[in-house]
C-alpha positions as CSV (number, residue, x, y, z in Angstrom):
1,X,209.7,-57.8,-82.1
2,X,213.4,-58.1,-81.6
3,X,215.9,-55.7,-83.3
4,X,216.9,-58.5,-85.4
5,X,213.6,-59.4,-86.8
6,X,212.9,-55.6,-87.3
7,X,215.6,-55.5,-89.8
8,X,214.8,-58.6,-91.5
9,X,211.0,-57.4,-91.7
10,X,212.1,-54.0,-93.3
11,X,214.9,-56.0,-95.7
12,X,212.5,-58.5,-96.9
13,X,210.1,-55.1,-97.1
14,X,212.9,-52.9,-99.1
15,X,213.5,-56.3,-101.5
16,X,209.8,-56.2,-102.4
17,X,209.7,-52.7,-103.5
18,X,212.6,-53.1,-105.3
19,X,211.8,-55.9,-107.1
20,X,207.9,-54.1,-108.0
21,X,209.8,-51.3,-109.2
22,X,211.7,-53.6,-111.6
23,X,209.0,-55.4,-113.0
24,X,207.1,-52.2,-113.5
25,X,210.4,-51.1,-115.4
26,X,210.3,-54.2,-117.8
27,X,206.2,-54.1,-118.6
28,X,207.0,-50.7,-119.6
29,X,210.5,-51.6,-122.2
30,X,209.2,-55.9,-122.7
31,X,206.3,-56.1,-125.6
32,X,202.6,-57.8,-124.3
33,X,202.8,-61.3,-123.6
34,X,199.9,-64.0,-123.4
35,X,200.3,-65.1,-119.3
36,X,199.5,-68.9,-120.6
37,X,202.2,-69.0,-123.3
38,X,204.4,-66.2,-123.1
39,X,203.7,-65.9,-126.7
40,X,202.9,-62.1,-128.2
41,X,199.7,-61.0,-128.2
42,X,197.7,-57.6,-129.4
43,X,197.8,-55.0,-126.6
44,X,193.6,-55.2,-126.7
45,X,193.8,-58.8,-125.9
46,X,194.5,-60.2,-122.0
47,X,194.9,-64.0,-123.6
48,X,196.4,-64.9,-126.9
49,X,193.5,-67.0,-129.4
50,X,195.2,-70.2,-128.2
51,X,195.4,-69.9,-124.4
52,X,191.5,-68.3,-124.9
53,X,190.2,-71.6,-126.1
54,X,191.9,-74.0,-124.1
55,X,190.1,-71.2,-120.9
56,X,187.1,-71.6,-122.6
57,X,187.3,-75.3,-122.7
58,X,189.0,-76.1,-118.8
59,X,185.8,-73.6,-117.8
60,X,183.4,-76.0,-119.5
61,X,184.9,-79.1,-117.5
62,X,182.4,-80.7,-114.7
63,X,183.6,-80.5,-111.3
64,X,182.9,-81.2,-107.6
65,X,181.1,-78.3,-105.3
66,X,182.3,-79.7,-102.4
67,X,185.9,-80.3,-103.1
68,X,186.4,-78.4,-106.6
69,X,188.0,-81.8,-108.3
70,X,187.7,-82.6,-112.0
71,X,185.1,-85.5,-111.7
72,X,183.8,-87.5,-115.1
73,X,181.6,-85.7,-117.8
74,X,179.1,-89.3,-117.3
75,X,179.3,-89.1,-113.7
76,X,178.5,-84.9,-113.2
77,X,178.7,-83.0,-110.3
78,X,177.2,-84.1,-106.9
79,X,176.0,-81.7,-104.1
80,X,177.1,-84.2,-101.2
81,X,180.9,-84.5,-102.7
82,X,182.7,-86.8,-105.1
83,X,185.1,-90.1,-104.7
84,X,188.1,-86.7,-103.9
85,X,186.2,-85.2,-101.0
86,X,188.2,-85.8,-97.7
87,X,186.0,-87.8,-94.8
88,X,184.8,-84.7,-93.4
89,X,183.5,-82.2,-95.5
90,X,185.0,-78.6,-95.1
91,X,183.3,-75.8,-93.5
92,X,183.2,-73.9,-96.6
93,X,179.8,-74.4,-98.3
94,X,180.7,-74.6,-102.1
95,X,183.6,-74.4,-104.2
96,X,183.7,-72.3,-107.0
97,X,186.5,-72.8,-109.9
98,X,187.6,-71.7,-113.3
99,X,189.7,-75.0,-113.6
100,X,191.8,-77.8,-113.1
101,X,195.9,-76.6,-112.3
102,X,197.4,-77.3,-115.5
103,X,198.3,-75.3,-118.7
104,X,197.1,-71.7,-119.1
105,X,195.7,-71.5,-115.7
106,X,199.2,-73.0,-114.3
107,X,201.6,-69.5,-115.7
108,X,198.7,-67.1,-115.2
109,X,198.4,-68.2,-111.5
110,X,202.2,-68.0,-111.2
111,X,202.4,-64.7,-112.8
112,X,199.6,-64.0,-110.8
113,X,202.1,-64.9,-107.3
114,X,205.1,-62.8,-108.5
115,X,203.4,-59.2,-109.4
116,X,203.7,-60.0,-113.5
117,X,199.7,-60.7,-114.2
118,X,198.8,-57.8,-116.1
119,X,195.3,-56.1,-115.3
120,X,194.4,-56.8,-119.1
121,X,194.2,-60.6,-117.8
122,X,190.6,-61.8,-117.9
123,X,191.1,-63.9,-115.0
124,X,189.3,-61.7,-112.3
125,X,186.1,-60.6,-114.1
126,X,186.1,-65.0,-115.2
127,X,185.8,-66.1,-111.7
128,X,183.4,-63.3,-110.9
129,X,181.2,-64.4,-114.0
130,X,181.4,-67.9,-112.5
131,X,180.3,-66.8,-109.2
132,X,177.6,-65.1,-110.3
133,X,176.4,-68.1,-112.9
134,X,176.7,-70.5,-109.8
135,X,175.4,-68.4,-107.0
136,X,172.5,-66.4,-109.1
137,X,168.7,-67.7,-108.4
138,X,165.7,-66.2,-109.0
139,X,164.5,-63.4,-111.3
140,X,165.6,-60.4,-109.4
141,X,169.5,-61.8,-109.9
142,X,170.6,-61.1,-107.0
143,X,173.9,-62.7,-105.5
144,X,173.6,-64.6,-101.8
145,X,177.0,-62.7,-101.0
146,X,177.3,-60.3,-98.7
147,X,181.1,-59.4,-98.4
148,X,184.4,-60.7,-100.3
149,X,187.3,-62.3,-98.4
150,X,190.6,-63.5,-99.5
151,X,192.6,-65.8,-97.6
152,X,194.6,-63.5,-96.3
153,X,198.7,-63.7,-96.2
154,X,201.0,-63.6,-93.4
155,X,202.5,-59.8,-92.8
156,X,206.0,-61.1,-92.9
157,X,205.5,-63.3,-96.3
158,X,203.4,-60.3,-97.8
159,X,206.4,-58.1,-97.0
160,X,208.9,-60.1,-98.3
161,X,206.3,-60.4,-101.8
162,X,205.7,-57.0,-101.5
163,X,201.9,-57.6,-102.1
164,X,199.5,-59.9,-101.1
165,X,198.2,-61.5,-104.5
166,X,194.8,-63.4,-103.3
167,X,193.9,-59.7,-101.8
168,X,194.2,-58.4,-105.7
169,X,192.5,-61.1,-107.0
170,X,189.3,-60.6,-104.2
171,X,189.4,-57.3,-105.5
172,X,189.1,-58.2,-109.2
173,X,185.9,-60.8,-108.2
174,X,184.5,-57.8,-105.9
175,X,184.2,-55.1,-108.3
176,X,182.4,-56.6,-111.3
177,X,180.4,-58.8,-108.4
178,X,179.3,-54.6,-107.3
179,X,180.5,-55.9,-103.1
180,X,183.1,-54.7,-101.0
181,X,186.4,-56.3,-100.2
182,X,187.1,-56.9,-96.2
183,X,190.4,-57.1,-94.1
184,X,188.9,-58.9,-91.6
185,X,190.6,-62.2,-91.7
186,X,194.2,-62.1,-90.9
187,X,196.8,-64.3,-89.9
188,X,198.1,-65.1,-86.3
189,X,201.2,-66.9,-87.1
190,X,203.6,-67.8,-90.1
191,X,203.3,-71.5,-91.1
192,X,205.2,-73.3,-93.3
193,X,204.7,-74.1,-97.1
194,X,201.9,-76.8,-97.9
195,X,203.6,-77.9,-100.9
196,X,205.1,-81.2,-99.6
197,X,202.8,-82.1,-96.6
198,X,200.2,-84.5,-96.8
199,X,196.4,-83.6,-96.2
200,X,196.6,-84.7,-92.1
201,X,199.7,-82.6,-92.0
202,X,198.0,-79.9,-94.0
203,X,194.9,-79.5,-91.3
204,X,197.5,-79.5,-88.4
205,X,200.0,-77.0,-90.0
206,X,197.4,-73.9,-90.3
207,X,195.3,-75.3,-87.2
208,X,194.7,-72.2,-85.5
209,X,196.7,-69.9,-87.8
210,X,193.8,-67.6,-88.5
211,X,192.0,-64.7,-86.2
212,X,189.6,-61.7,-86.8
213,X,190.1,-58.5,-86.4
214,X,186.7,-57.3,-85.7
215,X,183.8,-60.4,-85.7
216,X,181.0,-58.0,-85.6
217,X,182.0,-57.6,-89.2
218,X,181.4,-60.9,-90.4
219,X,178.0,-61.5,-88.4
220,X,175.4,-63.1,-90.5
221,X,177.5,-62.4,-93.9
222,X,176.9,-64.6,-96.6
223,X,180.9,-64.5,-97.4
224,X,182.4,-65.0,-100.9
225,X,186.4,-66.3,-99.5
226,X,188.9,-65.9,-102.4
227,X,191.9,-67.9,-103.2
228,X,194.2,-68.4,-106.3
229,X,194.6,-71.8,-105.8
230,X,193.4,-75.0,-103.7
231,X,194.4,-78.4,-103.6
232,X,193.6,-80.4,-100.3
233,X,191.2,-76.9,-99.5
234,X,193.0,-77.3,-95.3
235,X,193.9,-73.4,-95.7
236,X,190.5,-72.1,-96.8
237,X,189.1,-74.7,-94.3
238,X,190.2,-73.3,-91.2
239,X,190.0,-69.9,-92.8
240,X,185.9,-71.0,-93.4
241,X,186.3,-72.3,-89.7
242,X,187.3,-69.3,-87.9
243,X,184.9,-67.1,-89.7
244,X,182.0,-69.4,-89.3
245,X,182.7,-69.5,-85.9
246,X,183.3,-65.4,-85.6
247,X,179.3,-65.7,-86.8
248,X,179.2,-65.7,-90.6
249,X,176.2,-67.5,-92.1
250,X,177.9,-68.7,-94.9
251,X,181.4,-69.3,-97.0
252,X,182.1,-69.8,-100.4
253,X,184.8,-70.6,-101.7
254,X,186.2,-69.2,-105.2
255,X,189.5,-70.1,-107.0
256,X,190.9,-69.6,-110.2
257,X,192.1,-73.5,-110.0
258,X,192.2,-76.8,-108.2
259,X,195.4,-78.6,-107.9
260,X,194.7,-82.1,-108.4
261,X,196.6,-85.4,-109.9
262,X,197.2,-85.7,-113.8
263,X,195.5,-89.2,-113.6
264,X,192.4,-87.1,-112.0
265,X,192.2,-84.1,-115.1
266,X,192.6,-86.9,-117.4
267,X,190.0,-89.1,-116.5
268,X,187.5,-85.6,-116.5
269,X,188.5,-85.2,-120.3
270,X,188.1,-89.1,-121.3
């Protein structure tokens, strides 16, 4: 690295402790907030009443396993995809989700990004509970899950966030789920943001962009790959891609939500 980019990796690293040490400052003096409303809540409580029941009731929503979109109550979910699946199914097997993007789950997963989700937040042991609801067979309820993944962040990004959040989040699903958390999966270059590309532009943009570290680790693993958020599901595809082709059996995929048209959560509610 040059001597330039070693002093904007350790000022984007200084900004993020600095700005962790300031939020930790303000939980301490600020009074508990709900992360869906902003509104007070007990210091017991993760969620106020309000935000709980509109969770409750976005949890309850049908949804496609191939894709994770909000599809009609009538029309129920479909192993082989929905009318929202892209032309190609991804290399992830299943898509796990607590909702559609919208209201609680849109501040909670923001919070979530910027370091202000507080550990009260039921969000982690939700998705695990989902996992284990979707992935559970059998009397002996055992989990087809072998080790928990997240989609791992680019060093330089993580630096200047000064955490990587979908690592805290895996760690949340892992521990009530009783399996271990890898580093395996890491990033081999620093892409651009998704936000404005289209789904072909998507796929190209983190073609290649992921590597591991060790592939003997992910042999024959049943994986459980963690993300807060998908919306064309082009980063957790690739991610799915390389580890499938370091040897995993299988991937999973598990969000908190799926980024998807208002026309398309709409039309899941009529």
């Amino acid at each position: 690295m040059t001597q330039t980019g070693n002093a904007m990796a350790w000022g984007a690293q200084a900004w993020g402790l600095v700005r962790n040490v300031g939020l930790g400052l303000m939980d301490l003096v600020m009074p508990d907030v709900c992360p869906g409303c902003g509104g007070d809540i007990p210091a017991s409580l993760g969620l106020c009443p309000a935000c709980s029941r509109k969770l409750l009731e976005m949890v309850s929503l049908p949804y496609c396993p191939r894709c994770g979109a909000s599809v009609p109550p009538s029309a129920g979910p479909r192993a082989d995809g929905c009318f929202a699946c892209p032309t190609v199914l991804p290399h992830f097997a299943q898509v796990i989700r607590l909702g559609p993007y919208a209201d609680p789950l849109r501040p909670i997963v923001r919070r979530l990004k910027y370091h202000r989700l507080g550990t009260r937040c039921p969000i982690g042991p939700m998705l695990a509970q989902a996992v284990r609801a979707h992935l559970t067979t059998g009397e002996d309820d055992a989990l087809p899950l072998d080790l928990v993944l997240s989609v791992p962040m680019h060093w330089r990004r993580r630096l200047a966030r000064g955490l990587d959040h979908a690592r805290l989040l895996a760690r949340w699903v892992a521990r009530p789920l009783g399996l271990s958390v890898g580093h395996e999966l890491y990033r081999t270059r620093l892409t651009p943001e998704q936000v404005r590309l289209s789904r072909t532009r998507r796929r190209q943009n983190v073609r290649d962009s992921f590597g591991l570290s060790d592939p003997r680790a992910v042999q024959g693993a049943r994986i459980l790959l963690v993300d807060d958020v998908t919306t064309t599901g082009a980063t957790a595809d690739e991610a799915a891609r390389t580890l499938l082709a370091g040897g995993a059996n299988r991937v999973t995929l598990a969000v908190v939500a799926k980024s998807e048209p208002p026309a398309a959560y709409a039309h899941a509610q009529a």
